[in-house]
DOZALO-282185 format. One record per residue (C-alpha): residue number from 1; y, z, x. Coordinates in steps of 0.2 Angstrom, whole numbers, plus 2048, in hexadecimal, padded with zeros to 3 digits. Layout:
<recs>
{i: NUM	v: Y	w: Z	u: X};
...
</recs>
This chain:
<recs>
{i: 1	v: 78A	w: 7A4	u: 813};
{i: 2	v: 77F	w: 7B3	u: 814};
{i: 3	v: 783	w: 7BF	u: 805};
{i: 4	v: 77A	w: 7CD	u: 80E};
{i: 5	v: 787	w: 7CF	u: 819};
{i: 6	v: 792	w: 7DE	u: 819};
{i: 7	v: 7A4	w: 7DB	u: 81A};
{i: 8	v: 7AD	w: 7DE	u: 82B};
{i: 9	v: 7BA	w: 7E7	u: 824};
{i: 10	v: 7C4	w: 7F7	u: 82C};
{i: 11	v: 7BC	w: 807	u: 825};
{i: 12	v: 7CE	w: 80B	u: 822};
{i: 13	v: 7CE	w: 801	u: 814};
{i: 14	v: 7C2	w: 80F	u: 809};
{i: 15	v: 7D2	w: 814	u: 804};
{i: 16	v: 7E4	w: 80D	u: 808};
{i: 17	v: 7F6	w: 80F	u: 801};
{i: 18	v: 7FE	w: 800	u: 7F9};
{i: 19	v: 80D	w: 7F6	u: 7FF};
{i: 20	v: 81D	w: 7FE	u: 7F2};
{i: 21	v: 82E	w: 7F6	u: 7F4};
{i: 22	v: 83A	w: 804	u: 7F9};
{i: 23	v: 82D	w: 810	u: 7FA};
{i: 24	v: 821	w: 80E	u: 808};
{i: 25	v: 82D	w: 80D	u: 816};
{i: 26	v: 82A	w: 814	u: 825};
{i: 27	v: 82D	w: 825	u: 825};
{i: 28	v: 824	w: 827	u: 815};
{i: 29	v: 814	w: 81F	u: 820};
{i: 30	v: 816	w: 82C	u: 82D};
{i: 31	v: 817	w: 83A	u: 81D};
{i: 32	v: 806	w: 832	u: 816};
{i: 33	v: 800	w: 831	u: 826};
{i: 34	v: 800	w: 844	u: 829};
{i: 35	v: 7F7	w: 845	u: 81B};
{i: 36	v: 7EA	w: 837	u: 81D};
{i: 37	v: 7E4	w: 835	u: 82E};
{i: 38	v: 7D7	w: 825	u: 829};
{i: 39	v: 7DF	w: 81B	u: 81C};
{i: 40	v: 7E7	w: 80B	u: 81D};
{i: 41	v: 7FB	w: 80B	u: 81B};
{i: 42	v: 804	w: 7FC	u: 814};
{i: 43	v: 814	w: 7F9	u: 817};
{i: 44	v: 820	w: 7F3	u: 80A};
{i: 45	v: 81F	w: 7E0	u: 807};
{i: 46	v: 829	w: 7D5	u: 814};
{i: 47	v: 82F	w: 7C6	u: 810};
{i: 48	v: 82C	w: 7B8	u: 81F};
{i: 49	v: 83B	w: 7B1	u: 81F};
{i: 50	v: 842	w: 7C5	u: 823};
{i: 51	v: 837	w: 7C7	u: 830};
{i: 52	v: 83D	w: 7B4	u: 838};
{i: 53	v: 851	w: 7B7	u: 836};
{i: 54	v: 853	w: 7CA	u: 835};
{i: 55	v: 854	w: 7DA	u: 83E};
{i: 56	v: 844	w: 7DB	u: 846};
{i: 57	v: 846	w: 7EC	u: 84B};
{i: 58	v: 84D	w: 7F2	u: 83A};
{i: 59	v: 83F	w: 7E9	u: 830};
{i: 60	v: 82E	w: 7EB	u: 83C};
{i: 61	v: 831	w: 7FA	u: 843};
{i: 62	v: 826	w: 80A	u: 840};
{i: 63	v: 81D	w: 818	u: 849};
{i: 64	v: 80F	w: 816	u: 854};
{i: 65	v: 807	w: 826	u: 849};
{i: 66	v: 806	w: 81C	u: 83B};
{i: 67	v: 7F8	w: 811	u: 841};
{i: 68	v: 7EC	w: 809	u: 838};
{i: 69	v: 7FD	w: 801	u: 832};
{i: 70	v: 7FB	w: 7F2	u: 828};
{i: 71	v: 80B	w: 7E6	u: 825};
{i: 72	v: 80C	w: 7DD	u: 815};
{i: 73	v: 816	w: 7CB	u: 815};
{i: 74	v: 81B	w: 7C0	u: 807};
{i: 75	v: 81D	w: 7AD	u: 808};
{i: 76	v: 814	w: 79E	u: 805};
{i: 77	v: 819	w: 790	u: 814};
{i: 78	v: 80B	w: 793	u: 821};
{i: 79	v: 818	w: 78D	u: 830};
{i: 80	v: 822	w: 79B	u: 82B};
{i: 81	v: 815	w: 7A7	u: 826};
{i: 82	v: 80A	w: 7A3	u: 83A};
{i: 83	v: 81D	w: 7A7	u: 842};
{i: 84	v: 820	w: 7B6	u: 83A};
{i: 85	v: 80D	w: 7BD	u: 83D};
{i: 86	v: 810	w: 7BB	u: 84E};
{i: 87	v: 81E	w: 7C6	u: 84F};
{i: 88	v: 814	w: 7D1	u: 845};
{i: 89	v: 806	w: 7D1	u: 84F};
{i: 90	v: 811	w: 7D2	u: 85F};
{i: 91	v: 818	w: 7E4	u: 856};
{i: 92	v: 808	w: 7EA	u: 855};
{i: 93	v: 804	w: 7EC	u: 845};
{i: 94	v: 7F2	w: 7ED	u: 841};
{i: 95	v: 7F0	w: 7E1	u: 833};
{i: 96	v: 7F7	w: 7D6	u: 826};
{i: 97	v: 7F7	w: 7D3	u: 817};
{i: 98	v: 7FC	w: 7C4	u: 80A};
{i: 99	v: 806	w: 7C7	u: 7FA};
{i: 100	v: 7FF	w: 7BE	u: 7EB};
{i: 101	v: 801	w: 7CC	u: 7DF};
{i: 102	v: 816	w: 7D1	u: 7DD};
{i: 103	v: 81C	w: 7CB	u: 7CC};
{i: 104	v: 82E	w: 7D0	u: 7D0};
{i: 105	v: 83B	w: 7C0	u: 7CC};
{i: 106	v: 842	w: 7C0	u: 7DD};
{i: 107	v: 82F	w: 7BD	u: 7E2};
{i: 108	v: 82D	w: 7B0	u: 7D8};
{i: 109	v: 83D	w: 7A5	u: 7DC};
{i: 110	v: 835	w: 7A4	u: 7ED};
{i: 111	v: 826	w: 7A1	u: 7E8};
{i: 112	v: 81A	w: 7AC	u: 7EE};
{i: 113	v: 811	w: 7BB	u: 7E7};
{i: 114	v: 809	w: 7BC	u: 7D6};
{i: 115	v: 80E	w: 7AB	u: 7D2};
{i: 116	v: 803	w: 7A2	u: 7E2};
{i: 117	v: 7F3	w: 7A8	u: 7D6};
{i: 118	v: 7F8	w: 796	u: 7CF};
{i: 119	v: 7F4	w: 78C	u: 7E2};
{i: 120	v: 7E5	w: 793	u: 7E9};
{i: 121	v: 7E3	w: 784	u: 7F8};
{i: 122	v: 7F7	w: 78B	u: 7FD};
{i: 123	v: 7F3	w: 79B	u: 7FC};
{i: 124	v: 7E1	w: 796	u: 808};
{i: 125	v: 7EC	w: 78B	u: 814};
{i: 126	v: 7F9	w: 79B	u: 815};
{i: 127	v: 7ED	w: 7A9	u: 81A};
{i: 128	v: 7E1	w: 79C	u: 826};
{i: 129	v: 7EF	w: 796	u: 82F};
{i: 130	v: 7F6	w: 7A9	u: 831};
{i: 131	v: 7E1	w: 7AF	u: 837};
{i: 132	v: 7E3	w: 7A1	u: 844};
{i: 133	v: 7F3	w: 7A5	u: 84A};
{i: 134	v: 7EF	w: 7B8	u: 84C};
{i: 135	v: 7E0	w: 7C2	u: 855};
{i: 136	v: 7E5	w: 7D2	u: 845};
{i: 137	v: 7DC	w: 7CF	u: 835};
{i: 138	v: 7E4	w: 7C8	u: 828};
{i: 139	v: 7E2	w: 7C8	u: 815};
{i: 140	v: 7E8	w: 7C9	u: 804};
{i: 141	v: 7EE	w: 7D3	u: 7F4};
{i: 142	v: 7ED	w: 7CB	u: 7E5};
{i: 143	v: 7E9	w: 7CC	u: 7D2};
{i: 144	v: 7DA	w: 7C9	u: 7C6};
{i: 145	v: 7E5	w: 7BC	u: 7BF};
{i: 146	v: 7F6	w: 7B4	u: 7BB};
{i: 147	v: 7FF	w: 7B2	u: 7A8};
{i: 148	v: 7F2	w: 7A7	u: 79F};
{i: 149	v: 7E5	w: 7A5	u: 7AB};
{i: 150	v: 7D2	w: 7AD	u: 7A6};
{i: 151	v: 7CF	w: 7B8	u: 7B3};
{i: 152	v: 7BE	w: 7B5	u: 7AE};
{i: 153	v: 7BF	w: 7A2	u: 7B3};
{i: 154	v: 7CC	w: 7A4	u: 7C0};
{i: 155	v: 7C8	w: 7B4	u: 7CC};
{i: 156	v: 7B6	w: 7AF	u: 7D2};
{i: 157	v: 7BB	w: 79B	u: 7D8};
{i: 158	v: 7CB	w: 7A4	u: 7DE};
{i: 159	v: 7C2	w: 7AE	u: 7EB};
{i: 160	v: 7B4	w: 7A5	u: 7F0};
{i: 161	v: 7C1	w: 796	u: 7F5};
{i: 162	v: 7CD	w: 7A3	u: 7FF};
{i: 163	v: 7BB	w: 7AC	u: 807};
{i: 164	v: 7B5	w: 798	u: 80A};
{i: 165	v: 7C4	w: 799	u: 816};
{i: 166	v: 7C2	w: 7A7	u: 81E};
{i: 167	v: 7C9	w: 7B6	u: 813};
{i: 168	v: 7BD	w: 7C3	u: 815};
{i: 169	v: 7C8	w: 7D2	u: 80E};
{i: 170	v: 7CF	w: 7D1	u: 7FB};
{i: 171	v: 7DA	w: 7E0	u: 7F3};
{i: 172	v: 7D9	w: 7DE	u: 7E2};
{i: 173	v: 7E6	w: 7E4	u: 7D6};
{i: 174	v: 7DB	w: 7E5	u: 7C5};
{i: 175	v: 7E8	w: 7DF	u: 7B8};
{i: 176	v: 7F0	w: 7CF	u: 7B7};
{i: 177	v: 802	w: 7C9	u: 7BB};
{i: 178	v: 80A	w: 7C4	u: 7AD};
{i: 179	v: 81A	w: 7BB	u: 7B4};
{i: 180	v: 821	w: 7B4	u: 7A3};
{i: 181	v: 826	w: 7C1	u: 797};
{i: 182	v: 824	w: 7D4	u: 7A1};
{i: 183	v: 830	w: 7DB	u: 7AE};
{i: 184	v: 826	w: 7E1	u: 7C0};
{i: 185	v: 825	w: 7F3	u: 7B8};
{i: 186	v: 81B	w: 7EC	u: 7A7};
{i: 187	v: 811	w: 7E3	u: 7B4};
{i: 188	v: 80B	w: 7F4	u: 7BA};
{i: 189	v: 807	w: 7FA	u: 7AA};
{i: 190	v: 803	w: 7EF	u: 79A};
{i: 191	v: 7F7	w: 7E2	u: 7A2};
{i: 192	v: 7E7	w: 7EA	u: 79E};
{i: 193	v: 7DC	w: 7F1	u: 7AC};
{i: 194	v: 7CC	w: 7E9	u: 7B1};
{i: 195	v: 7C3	w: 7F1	u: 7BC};
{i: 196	v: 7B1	w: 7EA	u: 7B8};
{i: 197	v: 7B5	w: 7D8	u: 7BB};
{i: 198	v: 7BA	w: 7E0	u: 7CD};
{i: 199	v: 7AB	w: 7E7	u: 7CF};
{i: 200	v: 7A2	w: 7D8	u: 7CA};
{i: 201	v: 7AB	w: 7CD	u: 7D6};
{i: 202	v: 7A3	w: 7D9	u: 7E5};
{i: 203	v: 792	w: 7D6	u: 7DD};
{i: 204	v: 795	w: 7C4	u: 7DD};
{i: 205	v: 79F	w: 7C3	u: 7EF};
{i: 206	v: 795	w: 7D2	u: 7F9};
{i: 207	v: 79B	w: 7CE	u: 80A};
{i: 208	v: 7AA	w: 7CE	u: 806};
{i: 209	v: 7B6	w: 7DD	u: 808};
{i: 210	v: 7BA	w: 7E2	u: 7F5};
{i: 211	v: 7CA	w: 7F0	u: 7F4};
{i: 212	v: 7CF	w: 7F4	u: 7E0};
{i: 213	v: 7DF	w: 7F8	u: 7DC};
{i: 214	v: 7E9	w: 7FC	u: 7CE};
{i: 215	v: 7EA	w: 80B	u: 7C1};
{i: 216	v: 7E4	w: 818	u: 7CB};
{i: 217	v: 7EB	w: 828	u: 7CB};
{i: 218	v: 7DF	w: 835	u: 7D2};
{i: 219	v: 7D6	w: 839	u: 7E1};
{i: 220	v: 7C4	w: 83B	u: 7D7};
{i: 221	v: 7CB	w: 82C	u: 7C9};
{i: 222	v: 7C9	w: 820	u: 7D9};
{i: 223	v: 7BB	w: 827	u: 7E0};
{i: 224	v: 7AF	w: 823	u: 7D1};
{i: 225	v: 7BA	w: 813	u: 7CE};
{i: 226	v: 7B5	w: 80D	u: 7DF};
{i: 227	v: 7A2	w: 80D	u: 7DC};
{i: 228	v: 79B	w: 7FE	u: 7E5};
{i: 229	v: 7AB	w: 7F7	u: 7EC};
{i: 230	v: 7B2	w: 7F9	u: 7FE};
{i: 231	v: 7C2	w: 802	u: 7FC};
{i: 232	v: 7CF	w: 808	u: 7EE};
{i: 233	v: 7E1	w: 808	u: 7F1};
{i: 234	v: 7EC	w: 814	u: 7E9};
{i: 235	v: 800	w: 80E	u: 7E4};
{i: 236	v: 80E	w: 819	u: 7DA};
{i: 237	v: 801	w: 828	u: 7D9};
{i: 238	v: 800	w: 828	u: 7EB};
{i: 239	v: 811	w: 82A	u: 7ED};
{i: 240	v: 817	w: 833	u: 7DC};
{i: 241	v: 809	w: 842	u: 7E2};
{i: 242	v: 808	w: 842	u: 7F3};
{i: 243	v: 7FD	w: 850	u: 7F5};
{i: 244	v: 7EE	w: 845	u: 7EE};
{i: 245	v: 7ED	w: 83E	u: 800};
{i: 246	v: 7EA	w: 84E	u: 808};
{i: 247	v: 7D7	w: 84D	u: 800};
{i: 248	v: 7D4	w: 83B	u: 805};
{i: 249	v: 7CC	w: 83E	u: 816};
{i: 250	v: 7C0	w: 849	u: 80E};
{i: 251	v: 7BB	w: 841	u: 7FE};
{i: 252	v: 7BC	w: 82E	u: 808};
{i: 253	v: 7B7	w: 82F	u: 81A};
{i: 254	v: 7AD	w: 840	u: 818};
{i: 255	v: 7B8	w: 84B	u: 826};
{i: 256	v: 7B8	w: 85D	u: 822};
{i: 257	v: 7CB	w: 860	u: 81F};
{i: 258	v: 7D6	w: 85F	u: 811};
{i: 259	v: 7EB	w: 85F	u: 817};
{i: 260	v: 7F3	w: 86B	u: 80B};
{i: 261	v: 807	w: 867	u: 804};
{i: 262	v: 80B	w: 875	u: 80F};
{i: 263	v: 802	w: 86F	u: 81D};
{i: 264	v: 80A	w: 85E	u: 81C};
{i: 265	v: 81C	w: 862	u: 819};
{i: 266	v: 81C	w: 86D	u: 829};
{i: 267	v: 814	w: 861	u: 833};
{i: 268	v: 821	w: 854	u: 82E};
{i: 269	v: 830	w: 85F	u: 832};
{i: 270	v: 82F	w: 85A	u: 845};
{i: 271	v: 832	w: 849	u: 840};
{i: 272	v: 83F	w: 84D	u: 835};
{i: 273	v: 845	w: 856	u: 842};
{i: 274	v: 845	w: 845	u: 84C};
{i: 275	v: 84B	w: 83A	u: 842};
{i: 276	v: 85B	w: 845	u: 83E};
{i: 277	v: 85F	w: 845	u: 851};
{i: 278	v: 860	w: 832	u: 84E};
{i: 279	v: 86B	w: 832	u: 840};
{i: 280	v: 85E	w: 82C	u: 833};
{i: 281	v: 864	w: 834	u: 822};
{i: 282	v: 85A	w: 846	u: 81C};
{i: 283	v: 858	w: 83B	u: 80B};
{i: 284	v: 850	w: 82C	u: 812};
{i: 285	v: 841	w: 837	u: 818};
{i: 286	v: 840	w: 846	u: 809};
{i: 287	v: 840	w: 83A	u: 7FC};
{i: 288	v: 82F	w: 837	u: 800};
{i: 289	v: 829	w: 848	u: 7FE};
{i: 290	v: 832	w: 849	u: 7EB};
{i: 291	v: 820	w: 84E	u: 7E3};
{i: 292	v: 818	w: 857	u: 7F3};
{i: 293	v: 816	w: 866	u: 7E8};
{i: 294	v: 812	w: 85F	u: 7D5};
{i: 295	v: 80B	w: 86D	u: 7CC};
{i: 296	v: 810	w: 87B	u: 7D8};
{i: 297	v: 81E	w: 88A	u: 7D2};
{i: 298	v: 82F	w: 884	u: 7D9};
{i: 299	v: 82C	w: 871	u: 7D9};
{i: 300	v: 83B	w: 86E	u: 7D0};
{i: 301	v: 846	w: 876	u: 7D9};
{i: 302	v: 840	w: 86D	u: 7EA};
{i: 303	v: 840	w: 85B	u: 7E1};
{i: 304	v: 854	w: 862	u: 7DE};
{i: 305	v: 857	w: 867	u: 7F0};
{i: 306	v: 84F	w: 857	u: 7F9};
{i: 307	v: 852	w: 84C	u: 7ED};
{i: 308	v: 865	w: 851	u: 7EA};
{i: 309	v: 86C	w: 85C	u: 7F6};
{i: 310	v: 863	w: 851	u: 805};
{i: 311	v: 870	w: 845	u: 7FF};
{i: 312	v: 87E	w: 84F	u: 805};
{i: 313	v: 887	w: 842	u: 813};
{i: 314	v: 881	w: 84F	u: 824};
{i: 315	v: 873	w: 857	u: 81C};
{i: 316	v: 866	w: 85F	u: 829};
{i: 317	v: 856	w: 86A	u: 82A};
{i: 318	v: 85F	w: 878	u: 822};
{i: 319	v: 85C	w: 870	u: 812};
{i: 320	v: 849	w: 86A	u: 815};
{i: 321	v: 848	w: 87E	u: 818};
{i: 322	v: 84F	w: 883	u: 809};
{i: 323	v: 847	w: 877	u: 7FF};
{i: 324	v: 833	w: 87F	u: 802};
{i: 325	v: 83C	w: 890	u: 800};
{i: 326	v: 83B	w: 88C	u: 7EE};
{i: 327	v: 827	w: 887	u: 7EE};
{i: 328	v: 81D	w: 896	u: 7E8};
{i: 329	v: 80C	w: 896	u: 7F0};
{i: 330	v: 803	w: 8A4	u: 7E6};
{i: 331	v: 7FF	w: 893	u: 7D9};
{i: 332	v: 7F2	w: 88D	u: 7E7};
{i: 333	v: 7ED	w: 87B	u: 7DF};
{i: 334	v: 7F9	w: 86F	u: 7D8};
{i: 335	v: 7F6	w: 86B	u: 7C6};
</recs>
């Protein structure tokens, strides 16, 4: 293969939001897309089996601005994993992605995610048999390494047998999973991070796309992180501060605007507006904006407003207004 190559990756991918169960539904993709015009969005992780027996409608839908939209799935039967890419595919979502990285016990009873670091040649005959049932690119998100395993000895034969069958594209979550003894949460925090060996494996795999993830929390933190790499995605910091995204166009993809909190809640209030005429709850769309205004005078009282009041059974724009009443703009950057 020639190393030379440069991966054939979606520029998207120079920065994208990870897949967060509970969090990145879809009308907190349309609230980060207002904010982001260039990244790649994930969706919250999908199990096949979902997408196979349940509400298609409920599960795949999402809004035509969100796009570049990628759909993350979990499984680990290739039959069911090719059915369940078609219908995503047939949605129109713009790529997918395979979960070998969630240490949650419910992923593990079914084995899939974290645990599938253990079976390489399944995991290969999962995502080949989903790139050949599908023209959208498919790849994968997975760990440096799984409870015992070296990531030293492990990650590098890891790869190179996934890219050997056609796995061009590899999100990296630099920590390993350890799936005997830590809850998900510990997972996210007391593995050590290692973004070197990262690094090293685009060194080692240069035509290959190489995205880090893991432990960043700051817009110019994964900028420098990133270094020779093909992309960063950004996880709880993304959605705990949303207002980091506004500068992602401009620091990542070189455009000349950066979308202010202000700017971005007011541009989202037409599709709150929406989506109240359709009887979606006020809550279901506010609690995504909880830390629009971290570090701004007033904060506190609109995380109280949207993230209480907007409970009220019948709540309405009234109480999306009141709640920036409370933001004092004199304090012009967020701390």
């Amino acid at each position: 293969m020639n190393q030379n190559i440069k991966p054939n990756i979606d520029p998207s991918h120079r920065f994208s939001v990870a897949p967060m169960m509970e969090w990145t539904d879809k009308h907190c993709r349309v609230f980060h897309r207002i904010l982001t015009k260039k990244s790649m969005l994930y969706t919250e992780m999908v199990v096949a089996q979902s997408i196979l027996h349940g509400d298609l409608k409920r599960i795949l839908a999402y809004n035509e601005a969100e796009h570049p939209v990628c759909l993350q799935i979990g499984g680990s039967e290739p039959e069911l994993l090719v059915k369940a890419a078609k219908i995503v595919e047939e949605f129109g979502y713009d790529e997918i992605n395979l979960n070998v990285g969630c240490p949650s016990k419910r992923v593990r009873s079914g084995s899939f995610g974290a645990c599938l670091m253990y079976e390489p040649e399944l995991v290969g005959d999962c995502l080949q048999a989903m790139r050949e049932a599908v023209k959208i690119p498919v790849h994968i998100k997975h760990r440096i390494g799984v409870d015992g395993h070296d990531p030293e000895e492990i990650l590098f034969p890891f790869v190179e047998y996934l890219a050997s069958r056609g796995t061009d594209l590899f999100v990296v979550h630099a920590r390993k999973a350890i799936l005997k003894g830590l809850t998900p949460k510990e997972n996210r925090d007391i593995p050590p991070l290692n973004y070197d060996i990262v690094r090293r494996l685009k060194d080692a795999f240069p035509h290959l796309g190489i995205v880090l993830n893991g432990g960043l929390n700051t817009i110019e933190q994964s900028k420098k992180e990133m270094g020779n790499l093909d992309g960063v995605m950004l996880g709880r910091a993304a959605y705990k501060y949303p207002h980091l995204l506004g500068e992602v166009d401009k620091v990542f993809f070189g455009e000349d605007y950066i979308v202010t909190p202000m700017e971005a809640y007011q541009k989202y209030r037409p599709y709150i507006e929406e989506q109240l005429s359709k009887k979606v709850p006020l809550h279901a769309m506010t609690k995504h904006l909880l830390g629009l205004f971290n570090g701004y005078r007033g904060a506190r009282t609109f995380r109280r407003v949207l993230g209480e009041e907007a409970l009220r059974k019948g709540s309405g724009l009234d109480i999306y207004d009141k709640a920036i009443e409370a933001i004092d703009m004199s304090v012009s950057e967020p701390a």
